[in-house]
Predicted model as a PDB file, atoms N, CA, C, CB and O in Angstrom, pLDDT in the B-factor column:
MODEL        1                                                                  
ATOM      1  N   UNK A   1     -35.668  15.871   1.580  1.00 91.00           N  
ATOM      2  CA  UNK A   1     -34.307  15.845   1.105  1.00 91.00           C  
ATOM      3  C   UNK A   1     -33.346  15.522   2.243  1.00 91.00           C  
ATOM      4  CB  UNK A   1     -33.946  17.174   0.461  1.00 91.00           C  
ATOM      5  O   UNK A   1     -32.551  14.628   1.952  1.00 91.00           O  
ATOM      6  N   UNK A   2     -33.225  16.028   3.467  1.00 93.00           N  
ATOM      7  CA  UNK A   2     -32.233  15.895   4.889  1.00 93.00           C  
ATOM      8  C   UNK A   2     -33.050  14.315   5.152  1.00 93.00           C  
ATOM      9  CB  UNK A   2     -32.516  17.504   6.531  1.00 93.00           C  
ATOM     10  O   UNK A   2     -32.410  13.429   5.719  1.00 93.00           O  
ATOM     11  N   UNK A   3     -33.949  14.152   4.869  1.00 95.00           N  
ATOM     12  CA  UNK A   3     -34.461  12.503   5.407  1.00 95.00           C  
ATOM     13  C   UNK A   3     -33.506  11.527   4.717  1.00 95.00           C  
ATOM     14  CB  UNK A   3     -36.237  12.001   4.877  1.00 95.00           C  
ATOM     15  O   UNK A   3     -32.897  10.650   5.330  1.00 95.00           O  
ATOM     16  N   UNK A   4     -33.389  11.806   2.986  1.00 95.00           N  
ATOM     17  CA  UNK A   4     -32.821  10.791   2.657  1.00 95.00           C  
ATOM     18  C   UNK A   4     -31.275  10.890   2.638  1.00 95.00           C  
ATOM     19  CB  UNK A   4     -33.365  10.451   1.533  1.00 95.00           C  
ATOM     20  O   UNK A   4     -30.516   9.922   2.589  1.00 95.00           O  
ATOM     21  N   UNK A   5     -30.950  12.055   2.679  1.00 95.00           N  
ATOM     22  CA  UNK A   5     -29.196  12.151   3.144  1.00 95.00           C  
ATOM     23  C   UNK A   5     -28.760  11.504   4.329  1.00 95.00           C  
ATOM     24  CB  UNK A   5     -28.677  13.649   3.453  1.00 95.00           C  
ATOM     25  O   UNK A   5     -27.733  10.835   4.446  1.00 95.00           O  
ATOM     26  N   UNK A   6     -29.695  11.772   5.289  1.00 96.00           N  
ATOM     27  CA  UNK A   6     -29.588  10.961   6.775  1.00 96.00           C  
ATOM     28  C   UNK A   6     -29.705   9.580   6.522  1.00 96.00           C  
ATOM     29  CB  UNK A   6     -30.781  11.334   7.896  1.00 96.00           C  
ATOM     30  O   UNK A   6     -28.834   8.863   7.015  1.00 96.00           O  
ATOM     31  N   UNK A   7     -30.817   8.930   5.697  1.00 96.00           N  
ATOM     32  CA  UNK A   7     -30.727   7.681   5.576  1.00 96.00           C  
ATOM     33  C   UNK A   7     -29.244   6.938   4.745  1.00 96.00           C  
ATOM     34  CB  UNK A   7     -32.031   7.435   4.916  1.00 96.00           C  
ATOM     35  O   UNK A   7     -28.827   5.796   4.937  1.00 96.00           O  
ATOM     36  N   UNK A   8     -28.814   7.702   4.057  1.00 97.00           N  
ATOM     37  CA  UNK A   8     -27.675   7.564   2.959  1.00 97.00           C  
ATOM     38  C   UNK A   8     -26.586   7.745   4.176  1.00 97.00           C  
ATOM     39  CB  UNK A   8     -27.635   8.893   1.469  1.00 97.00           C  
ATOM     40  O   UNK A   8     -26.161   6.742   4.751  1.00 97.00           O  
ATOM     41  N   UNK A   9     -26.273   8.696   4.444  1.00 97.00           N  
ATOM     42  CA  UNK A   9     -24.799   9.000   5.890  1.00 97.00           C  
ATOM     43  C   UNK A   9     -25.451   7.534   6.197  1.00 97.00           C  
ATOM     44  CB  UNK A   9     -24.899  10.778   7.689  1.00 97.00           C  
ATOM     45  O   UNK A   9     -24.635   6.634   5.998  1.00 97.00           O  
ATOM     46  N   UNK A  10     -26.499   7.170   6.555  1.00 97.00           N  
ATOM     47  CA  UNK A  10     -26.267   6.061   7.378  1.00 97.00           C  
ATOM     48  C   UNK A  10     -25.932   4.772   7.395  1.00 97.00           C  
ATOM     49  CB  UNK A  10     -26.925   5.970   7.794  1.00 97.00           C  
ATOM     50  O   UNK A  10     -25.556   3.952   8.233  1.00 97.00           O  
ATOM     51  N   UNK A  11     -26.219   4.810   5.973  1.00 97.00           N  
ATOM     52  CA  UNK A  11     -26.293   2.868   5.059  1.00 97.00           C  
ATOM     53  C   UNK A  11     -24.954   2.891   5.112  1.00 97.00           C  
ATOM     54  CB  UNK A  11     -27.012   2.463   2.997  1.00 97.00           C  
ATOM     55  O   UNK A  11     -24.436   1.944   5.705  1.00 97.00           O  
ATOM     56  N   UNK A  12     -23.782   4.249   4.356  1.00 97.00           N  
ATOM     57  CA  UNK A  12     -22.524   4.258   4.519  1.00 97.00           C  
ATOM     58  C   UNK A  12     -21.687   4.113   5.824  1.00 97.00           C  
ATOM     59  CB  UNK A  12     -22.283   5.219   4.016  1.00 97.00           C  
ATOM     60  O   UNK A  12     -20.600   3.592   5.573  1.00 97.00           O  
ATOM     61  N   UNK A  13     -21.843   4.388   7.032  1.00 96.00           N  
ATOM     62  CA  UNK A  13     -21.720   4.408   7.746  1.00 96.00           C  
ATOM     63  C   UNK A  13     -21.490   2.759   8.532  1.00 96.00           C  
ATOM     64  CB  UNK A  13     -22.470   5.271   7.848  1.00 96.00           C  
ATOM     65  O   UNK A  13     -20.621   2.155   9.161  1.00 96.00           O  
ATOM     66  N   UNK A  14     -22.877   2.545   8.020  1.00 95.00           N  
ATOM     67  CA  UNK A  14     -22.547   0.770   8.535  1.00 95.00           C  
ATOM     68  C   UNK A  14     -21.774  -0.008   7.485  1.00 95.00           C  
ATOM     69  CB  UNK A  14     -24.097  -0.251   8.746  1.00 95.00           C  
ATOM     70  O   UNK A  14     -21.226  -1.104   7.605  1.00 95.00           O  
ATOM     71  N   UNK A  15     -21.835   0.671   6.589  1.00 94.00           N  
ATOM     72  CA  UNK A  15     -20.680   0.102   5.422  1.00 94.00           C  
ATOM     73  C   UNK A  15     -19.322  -0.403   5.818  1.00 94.00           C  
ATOM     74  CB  UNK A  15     -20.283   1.241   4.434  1.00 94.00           C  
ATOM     75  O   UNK A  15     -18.682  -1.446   5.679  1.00 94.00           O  
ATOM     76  N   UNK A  16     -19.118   1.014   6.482  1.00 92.00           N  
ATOM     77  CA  UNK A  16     -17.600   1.429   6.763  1.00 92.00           C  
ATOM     78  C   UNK A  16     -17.253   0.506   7.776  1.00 92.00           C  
ATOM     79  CB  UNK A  16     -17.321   3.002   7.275  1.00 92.00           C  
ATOM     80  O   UNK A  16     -16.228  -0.174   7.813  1.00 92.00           O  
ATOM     81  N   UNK A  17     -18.283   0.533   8.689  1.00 91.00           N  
ATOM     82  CA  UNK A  17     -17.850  -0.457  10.103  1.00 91.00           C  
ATOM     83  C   UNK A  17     -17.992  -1.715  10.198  1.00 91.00           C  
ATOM     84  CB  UNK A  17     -18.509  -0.198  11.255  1.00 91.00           C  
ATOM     85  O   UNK A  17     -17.618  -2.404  11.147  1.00 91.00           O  
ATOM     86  N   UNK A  18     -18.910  -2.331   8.563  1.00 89.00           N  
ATOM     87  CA  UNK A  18     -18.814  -3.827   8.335  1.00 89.00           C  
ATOM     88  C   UNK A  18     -17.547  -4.181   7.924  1.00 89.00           C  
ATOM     89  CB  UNK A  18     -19.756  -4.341   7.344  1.00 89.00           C  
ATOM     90  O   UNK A  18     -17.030  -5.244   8.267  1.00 89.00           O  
ATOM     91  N   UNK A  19     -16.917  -3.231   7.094  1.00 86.00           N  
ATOM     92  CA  UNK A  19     -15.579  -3.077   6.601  1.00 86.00           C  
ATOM     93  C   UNK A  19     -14.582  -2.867   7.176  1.00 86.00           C  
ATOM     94  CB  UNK A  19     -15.469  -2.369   5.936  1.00 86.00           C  
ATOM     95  O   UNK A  19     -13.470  -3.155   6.733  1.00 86.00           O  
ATOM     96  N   UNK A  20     -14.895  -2.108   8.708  1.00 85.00           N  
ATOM     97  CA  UNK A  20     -13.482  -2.536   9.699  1.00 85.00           C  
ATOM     98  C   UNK A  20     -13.413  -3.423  10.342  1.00 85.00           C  
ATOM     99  CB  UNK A  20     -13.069  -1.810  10.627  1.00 85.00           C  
ATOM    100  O   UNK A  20     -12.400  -3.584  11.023  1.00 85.00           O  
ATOM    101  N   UNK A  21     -14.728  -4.574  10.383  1.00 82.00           N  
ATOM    102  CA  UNK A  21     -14.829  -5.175  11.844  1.00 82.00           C  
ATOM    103  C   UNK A  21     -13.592  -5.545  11.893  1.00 82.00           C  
ATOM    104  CB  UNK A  21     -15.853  -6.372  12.192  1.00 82.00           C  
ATOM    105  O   UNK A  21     -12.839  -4.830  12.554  1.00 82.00           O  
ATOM    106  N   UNK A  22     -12.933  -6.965  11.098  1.00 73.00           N  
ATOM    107  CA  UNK A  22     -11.604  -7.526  10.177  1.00 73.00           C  
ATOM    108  C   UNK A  22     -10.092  -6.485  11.451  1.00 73.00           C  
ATOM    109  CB  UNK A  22     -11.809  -6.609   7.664  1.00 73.00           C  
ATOM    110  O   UNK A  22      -9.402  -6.842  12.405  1.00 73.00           O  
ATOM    111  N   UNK A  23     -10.271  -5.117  10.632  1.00 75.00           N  
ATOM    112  CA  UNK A  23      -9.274  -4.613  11.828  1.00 75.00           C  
ATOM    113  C   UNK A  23      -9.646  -4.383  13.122  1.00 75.00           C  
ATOM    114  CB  UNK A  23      -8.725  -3.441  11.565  1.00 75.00           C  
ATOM    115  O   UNK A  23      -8.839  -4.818  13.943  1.00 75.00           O  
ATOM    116  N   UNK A  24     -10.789  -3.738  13.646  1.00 76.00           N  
ATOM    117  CA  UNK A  24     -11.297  -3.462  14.921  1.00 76.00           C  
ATOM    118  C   UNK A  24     -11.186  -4.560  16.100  1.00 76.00           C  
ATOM    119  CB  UNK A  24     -12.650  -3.143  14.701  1.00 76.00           C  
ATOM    120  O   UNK A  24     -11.004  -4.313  17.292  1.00 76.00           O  
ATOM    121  N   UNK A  25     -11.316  -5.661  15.577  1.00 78.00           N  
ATOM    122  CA  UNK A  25     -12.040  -6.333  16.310  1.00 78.00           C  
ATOM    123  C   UNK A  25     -11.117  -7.717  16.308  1.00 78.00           C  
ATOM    124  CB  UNK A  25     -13.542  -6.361  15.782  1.00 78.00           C  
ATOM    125  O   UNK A  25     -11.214  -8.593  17.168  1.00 78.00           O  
ATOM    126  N   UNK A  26     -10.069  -7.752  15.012  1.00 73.00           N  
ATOM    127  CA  UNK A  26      -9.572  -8.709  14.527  1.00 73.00           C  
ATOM    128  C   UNK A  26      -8.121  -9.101  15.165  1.00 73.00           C  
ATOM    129  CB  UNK A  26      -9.608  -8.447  13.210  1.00 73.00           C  
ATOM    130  O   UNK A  26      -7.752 -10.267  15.305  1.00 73.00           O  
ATOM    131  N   UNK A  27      -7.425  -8.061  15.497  1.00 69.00           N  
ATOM    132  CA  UNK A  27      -6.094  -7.568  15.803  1.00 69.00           C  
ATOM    133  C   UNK A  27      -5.300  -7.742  14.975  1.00 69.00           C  
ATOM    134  CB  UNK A  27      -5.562  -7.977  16.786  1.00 69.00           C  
ATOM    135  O   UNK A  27      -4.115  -7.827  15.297  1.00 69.00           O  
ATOM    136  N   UNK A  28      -5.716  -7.856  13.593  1.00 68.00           N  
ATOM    137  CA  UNK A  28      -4.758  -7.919  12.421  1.00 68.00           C  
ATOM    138  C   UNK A  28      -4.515  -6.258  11.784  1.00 68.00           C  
ATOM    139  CB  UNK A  28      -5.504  -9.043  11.164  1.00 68.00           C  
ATOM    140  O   UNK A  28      -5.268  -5.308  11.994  1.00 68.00           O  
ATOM    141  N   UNK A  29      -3.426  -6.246  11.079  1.00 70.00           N  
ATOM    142  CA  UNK A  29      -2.590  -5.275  10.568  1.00 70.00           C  
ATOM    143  C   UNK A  29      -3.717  -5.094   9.136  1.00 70.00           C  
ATOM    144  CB  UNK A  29      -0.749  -5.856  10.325  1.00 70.00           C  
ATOM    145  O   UNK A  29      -4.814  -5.637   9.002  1.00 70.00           O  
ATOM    146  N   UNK A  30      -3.130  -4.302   8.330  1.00 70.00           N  
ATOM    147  CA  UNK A  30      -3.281  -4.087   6.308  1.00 70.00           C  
ATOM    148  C   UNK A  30      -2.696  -5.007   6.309  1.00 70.00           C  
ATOM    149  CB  UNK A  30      -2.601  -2.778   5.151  1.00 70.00           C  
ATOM    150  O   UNK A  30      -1.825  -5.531   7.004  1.00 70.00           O  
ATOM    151  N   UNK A  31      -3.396  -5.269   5.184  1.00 71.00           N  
ATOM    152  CA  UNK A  31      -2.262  -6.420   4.243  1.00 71.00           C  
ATOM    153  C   UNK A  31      -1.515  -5.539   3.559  1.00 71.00           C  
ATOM    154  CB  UNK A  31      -2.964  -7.593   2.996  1.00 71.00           C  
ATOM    155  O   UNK A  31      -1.702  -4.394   3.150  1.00 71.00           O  
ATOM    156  N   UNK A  32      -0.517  -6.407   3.512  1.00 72.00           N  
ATOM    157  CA  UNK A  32       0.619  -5.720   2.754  1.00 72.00           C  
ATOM    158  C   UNK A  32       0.764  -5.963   1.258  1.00 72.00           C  
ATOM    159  CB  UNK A  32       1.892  -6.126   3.351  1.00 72.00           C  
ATOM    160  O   UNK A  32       0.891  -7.115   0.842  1.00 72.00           O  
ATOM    161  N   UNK A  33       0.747  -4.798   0.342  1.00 75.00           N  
ATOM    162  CA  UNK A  33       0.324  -4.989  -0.970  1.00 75.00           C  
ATOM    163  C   UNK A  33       1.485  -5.023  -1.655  1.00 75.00           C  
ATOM    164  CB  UNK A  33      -0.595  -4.024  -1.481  1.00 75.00           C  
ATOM    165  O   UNK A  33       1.604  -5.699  -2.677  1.00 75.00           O  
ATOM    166  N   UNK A  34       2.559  -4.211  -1.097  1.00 78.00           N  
ATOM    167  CA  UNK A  34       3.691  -3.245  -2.158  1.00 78.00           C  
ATOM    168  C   UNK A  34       4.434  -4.760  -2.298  1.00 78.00           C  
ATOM    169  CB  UNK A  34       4.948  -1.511  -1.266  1.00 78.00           C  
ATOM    170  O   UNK A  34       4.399  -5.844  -1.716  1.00 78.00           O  
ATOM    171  N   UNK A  35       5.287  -3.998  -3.703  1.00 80.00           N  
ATOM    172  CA  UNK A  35       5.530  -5.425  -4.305  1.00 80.00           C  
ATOM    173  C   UNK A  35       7.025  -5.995  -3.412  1.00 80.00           C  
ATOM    174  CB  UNK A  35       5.803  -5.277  -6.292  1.00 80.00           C  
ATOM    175  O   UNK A  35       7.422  -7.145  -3.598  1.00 80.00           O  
ATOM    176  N   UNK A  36       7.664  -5.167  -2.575  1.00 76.00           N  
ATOM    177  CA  UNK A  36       8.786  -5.629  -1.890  1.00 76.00           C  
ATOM    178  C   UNK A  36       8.054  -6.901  -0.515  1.00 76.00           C  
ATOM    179  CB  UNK A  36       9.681  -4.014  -1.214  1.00 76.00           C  
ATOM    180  O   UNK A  36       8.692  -7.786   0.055  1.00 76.00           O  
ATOM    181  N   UNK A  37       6.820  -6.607  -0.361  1.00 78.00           N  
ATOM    182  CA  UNK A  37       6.022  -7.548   0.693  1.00 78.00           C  
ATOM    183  C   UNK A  37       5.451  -8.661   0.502  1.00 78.00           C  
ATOM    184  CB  UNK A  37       5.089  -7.042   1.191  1.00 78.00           C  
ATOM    185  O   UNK A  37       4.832  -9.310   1.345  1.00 78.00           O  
ATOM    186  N   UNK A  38       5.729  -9.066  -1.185  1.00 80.00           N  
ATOM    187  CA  UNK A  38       4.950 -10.458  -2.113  1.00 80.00           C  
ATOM    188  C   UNK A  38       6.440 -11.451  -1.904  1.00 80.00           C  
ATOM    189  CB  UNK A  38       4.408 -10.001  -4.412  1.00 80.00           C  
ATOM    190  O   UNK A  38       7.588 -11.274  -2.313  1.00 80.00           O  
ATOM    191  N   UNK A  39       5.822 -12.528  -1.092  1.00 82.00           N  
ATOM    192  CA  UNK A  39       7.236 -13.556  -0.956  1.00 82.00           C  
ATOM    193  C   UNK A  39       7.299 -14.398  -2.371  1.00 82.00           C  
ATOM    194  CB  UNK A  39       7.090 -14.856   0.542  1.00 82.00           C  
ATOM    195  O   UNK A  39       8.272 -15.123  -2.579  1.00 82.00           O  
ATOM    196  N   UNK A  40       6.513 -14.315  -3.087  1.00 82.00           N  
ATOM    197  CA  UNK A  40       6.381 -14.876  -4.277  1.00 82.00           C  
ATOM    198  C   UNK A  40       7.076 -14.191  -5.394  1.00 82.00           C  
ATOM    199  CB  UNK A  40       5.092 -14.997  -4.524  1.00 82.00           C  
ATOM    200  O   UNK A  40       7.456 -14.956  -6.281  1.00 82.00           O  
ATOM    201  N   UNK A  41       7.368 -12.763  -5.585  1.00 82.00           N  
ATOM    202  CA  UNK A  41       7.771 -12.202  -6.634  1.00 82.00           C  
ATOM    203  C   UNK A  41       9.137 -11.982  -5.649  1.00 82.00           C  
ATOM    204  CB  UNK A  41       6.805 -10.936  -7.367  1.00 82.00           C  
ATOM    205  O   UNK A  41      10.141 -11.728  -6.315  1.00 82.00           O  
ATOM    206  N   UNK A  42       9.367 -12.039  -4.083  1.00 81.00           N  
ATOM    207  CA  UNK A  42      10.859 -11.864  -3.778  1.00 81.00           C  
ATOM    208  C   UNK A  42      11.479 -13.122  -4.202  1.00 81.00           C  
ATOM    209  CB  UNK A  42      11.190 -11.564  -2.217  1.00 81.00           C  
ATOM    210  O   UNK A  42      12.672 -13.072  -4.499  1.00 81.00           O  
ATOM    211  N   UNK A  43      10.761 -14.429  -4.293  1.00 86.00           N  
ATOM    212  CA  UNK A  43      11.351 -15.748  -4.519  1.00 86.00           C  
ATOM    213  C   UNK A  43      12.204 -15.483  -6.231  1.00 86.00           C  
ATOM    214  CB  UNK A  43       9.874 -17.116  -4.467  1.00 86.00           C  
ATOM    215  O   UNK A  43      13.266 -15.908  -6.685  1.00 86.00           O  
ATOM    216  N   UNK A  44      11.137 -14.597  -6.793  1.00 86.00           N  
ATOM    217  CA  UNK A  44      11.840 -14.749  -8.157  1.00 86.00           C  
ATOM    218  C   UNK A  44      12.508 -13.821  -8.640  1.00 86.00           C  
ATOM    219  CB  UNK A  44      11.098 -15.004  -9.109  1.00 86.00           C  
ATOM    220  O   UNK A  44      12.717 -13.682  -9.845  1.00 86.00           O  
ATOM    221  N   UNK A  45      13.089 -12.776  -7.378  1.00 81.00           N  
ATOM    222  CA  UNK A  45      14.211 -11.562  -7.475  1.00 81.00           C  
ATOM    223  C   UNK A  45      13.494 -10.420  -8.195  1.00 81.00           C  
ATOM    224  CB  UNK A  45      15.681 -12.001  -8.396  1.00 81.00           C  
ATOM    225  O   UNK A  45      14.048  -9.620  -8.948  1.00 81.00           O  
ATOM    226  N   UNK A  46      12.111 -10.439  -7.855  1.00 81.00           N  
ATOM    227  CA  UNK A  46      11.602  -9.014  -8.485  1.00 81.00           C  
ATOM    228  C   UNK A  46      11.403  -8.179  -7.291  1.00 81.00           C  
ATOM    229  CB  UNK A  46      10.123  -9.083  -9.406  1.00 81.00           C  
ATOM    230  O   UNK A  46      11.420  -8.690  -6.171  1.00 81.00           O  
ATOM    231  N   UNK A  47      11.196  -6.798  -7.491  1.00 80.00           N  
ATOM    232  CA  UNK A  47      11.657  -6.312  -5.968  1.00 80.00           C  
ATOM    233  C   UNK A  47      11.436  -4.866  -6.555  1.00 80.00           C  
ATOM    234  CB  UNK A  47      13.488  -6.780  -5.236  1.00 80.00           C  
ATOM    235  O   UNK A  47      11.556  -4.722  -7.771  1.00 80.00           O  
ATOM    236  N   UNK A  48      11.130  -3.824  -5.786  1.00 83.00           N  
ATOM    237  CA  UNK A  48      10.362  -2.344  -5.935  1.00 83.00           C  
ATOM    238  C   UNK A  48      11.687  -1.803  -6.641  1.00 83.00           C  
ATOM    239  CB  UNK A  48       9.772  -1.365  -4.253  1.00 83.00           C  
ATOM    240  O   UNK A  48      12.867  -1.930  -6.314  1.00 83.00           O  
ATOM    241  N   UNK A  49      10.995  -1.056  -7.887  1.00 82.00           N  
ATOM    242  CA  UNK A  49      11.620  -0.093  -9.321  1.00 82.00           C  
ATOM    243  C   UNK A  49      12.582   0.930  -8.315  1.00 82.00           C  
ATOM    244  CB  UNK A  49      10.036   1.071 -10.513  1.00 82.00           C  
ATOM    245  O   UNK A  49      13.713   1.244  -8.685  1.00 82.00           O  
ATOM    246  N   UNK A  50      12.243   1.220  -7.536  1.00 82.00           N  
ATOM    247  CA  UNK A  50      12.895   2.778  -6.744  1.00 82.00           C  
ATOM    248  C   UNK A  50      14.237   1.640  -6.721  1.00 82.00           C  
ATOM    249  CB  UNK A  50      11.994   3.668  -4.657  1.00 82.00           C  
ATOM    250  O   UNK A  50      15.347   1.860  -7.207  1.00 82.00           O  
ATOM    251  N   UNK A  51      13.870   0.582  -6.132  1.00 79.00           N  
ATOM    252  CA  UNK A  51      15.076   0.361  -5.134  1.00 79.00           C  
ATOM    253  C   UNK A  51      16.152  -0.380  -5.850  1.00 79.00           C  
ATOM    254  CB  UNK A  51      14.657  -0.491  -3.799  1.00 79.00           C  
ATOM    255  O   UNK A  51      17.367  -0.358  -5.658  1.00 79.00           O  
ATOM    256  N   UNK A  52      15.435  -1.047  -6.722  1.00 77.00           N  
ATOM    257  CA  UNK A  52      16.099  -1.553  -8.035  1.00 77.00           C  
ATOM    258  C   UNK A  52      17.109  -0.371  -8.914  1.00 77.00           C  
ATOM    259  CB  UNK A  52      14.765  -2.046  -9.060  1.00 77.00           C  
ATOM    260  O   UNK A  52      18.243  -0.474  -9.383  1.00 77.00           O  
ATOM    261  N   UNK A  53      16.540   0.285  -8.898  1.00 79.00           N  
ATOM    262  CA  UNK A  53      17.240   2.017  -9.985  1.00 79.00           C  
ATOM    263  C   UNK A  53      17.953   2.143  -8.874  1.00 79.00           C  
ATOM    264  CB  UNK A  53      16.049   3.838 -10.535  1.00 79.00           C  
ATOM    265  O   UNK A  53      19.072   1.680  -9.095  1.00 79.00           O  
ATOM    266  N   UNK A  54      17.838   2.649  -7.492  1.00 78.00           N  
ATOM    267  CA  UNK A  54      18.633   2.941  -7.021  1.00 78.00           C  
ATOM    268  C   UNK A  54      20.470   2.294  -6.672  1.00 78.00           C  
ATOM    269  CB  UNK A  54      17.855   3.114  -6.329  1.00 78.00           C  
ATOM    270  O   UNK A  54      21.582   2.799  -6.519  1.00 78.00           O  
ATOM    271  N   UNK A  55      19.954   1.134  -6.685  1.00 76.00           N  
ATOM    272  CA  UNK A  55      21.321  -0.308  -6.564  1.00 76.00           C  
ATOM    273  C   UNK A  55      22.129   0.271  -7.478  1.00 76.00           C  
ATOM    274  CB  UNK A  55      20.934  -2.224  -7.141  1.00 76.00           C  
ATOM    275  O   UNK A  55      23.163   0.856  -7.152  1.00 76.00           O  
ATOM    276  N   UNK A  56      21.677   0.140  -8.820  1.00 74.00           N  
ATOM    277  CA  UNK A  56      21.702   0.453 -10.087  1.00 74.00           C  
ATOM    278  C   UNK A  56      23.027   1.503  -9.992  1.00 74.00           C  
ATOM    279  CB  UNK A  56      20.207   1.042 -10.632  1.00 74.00           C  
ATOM    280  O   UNK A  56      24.251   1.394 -10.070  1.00 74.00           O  
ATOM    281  N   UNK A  57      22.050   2.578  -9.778  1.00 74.00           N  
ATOM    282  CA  UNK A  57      23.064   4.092  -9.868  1.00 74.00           C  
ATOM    283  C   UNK A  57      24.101   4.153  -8.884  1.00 74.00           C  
ATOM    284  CB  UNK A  57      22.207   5.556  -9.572  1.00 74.00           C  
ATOM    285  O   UNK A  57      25.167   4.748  -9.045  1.00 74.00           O  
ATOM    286  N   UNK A  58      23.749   3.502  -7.828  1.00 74.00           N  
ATOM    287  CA  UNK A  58      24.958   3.227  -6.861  1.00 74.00           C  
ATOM    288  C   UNK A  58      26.119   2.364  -7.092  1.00 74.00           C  
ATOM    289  CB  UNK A  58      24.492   2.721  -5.764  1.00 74.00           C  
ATOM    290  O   UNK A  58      27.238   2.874  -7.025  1.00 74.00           O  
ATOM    291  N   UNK A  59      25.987   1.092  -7.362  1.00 68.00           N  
ATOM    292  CA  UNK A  59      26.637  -0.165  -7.735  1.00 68.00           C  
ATOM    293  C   UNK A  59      27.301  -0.395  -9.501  1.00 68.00           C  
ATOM    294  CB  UNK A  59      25.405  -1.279  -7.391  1.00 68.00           C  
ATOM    295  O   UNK A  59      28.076  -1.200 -10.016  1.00 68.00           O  
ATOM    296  N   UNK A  60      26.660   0.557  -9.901  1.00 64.00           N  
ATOM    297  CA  UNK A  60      26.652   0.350 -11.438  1.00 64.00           C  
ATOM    298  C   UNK A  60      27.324   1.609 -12.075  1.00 64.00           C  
ATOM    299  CB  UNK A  60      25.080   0.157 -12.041  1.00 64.00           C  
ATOM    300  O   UNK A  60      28.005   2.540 -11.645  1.00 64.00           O  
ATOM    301  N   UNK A  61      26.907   1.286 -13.103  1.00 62.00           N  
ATOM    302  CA  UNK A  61      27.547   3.254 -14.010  1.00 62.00           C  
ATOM    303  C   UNK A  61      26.748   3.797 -14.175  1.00 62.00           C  
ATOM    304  CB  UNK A  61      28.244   3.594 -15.555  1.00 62.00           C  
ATOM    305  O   UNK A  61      26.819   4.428 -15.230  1.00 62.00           O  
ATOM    306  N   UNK A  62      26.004   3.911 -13.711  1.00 58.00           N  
ATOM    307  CA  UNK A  62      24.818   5.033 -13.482  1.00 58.00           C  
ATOM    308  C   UNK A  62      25.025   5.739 -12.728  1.00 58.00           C  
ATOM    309  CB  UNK A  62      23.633   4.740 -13.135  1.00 58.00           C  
ATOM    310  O   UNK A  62      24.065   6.451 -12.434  1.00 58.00           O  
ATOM    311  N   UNK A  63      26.194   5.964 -12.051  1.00 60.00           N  
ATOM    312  CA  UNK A  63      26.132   7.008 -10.844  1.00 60.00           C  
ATOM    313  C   UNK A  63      26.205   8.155 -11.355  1.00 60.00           C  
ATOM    314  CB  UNK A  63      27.175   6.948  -9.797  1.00 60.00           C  
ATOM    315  O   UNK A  63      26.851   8.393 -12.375  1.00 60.00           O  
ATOM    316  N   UNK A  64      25.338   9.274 -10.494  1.00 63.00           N  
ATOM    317  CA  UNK A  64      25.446  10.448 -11.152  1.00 63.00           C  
ATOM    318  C   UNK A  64      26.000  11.156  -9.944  1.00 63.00           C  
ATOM    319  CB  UNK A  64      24.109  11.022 -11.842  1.00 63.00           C  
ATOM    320  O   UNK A  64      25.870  11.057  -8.723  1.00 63.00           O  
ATOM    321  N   UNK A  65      26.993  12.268 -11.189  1.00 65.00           N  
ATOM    322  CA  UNK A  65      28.137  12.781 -10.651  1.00 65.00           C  
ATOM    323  C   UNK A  65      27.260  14.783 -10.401  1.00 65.00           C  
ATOM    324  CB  UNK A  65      29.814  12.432 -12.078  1.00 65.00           C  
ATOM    325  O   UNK A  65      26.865  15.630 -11.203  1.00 65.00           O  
ATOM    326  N   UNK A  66      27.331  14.709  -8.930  1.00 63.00           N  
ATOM    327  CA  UNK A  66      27.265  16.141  -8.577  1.00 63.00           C  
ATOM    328  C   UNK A  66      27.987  17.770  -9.052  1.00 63.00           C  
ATOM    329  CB  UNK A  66      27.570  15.943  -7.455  1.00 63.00           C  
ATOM    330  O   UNK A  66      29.133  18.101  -9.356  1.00 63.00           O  
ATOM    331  N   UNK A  67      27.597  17.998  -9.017  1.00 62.00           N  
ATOM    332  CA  UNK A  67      28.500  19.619  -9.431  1.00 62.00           C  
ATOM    333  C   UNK A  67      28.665  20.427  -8.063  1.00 62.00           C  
ATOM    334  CB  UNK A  67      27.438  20.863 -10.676  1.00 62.00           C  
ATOM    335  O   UNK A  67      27.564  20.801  -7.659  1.00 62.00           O  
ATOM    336  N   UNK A  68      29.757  20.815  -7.209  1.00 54.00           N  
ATOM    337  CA  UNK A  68      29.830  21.557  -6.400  1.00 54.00           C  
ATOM    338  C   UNK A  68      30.278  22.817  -6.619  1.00 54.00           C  
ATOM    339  CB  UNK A  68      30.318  21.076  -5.680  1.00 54.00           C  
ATOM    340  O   UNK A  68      30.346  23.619  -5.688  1.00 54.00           O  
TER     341      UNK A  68                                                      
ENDMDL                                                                          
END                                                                             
């Protein structure tokens, strides 16, 4: 049973480090996924929900009014 867990930690293991070479070795960053980082959906004015709502409530009549 510890034989084949050891063999398993290990297959994963080289998994992981076939899977970093790319950063390790590469000097490249993550790619950038989030949708404010797609020059393709900024070309066509789509742009992250937070920040969008936020404009919104600021710029718009959505502002919400505090109670002190």
């Amino acid at each position: 049973m510890i034989k084949e867990f050891i063999i398993i930690l290990l297959i994963v293991a080289i998994a992981v480090l076939l899977l970093s070479v790319r950063l390790l070795f590469g000097r490249k960053n993550f790619i950038h996924t989030h949708v404010d980082g797609n020059r393709a959906m900024e070309r066509r004015g789509i742009g992250c929900v937070k920040r969008q709502d936020r404009e919104a409530r600021v710029n718009g009549g959505l502002k919400i009014k505090e109670h002190l």
